[in-house]
C-alpha positions as CSV (number, residue, x, y, z in Angstrom):
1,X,23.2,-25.6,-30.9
2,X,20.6,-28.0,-31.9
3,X,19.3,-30.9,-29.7
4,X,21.6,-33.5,-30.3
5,X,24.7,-31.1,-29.2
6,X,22.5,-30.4,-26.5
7,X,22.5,-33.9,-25.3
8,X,26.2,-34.5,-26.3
9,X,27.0,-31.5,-24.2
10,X,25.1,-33.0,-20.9
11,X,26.0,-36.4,-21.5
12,X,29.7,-35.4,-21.5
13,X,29.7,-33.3,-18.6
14,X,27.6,-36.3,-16.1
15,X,30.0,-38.4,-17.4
16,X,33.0,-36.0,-15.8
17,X,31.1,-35.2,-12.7
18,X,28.4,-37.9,-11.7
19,X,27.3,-35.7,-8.6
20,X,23.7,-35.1,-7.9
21,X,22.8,-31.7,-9.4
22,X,19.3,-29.8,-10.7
23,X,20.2,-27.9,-13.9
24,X,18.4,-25.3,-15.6
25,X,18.6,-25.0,-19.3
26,X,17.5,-21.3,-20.3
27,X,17.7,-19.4,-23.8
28,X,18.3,-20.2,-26.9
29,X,19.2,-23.9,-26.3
30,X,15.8,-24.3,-24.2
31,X,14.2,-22.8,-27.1
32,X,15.9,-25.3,-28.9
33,X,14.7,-28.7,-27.2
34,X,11.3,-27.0,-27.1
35,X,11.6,-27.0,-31.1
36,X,12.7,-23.5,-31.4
37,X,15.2,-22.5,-34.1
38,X,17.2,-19.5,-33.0
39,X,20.6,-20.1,-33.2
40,X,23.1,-20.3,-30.8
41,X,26.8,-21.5,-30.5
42,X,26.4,-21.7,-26.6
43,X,24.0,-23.6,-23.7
44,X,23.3,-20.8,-21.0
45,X,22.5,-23.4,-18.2
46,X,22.4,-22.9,-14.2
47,X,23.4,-25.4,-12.1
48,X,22.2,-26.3,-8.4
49,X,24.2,-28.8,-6.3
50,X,23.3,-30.8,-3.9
51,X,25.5,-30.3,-0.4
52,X,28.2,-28.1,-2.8
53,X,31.5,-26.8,-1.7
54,X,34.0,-25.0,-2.9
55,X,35.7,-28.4,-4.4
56,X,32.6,-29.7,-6.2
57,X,32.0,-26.5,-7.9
58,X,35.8,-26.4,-9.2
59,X,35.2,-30.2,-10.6
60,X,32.1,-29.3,-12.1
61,X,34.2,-26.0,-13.9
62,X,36.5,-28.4,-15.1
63,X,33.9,-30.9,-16.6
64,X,31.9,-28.1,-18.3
65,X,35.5,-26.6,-20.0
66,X,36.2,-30.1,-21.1
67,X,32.7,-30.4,-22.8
């Protein structure tokens, strides 16, 4: 994944789920936006919700499988 996939990727998945979350961009895609150039056909990411339950999580699944 390059940058711009990167962005496309996020951008996407706020749109589907405009909840207030911290995510944490790790491996080869952080690598990436820090000008890295391993490649990678995947974003390992974690994600940390604000308030979360079990509902939120299962919308936020579904806006990630969409992106």
């Amino acid at each position: 994944m390059n940058p711009k996939e990167i962005e496309r990727f996020f951008k996407g998945v706020a749109k589907d789920f405009p909840e207030d979350a911290t995510v944490y961009l790790t491996g080869a895609a952080a690598g990436a936006l820090m000008g890295g150039v391993r490649p990678s056909l995947d974003v390992d990411f974690g994600v940390e919700l604000k308030g979360a339950n079990s509902k939120r999580w299962g919308q936020l699944t579904a806006a990630v499988e969409k992106n």
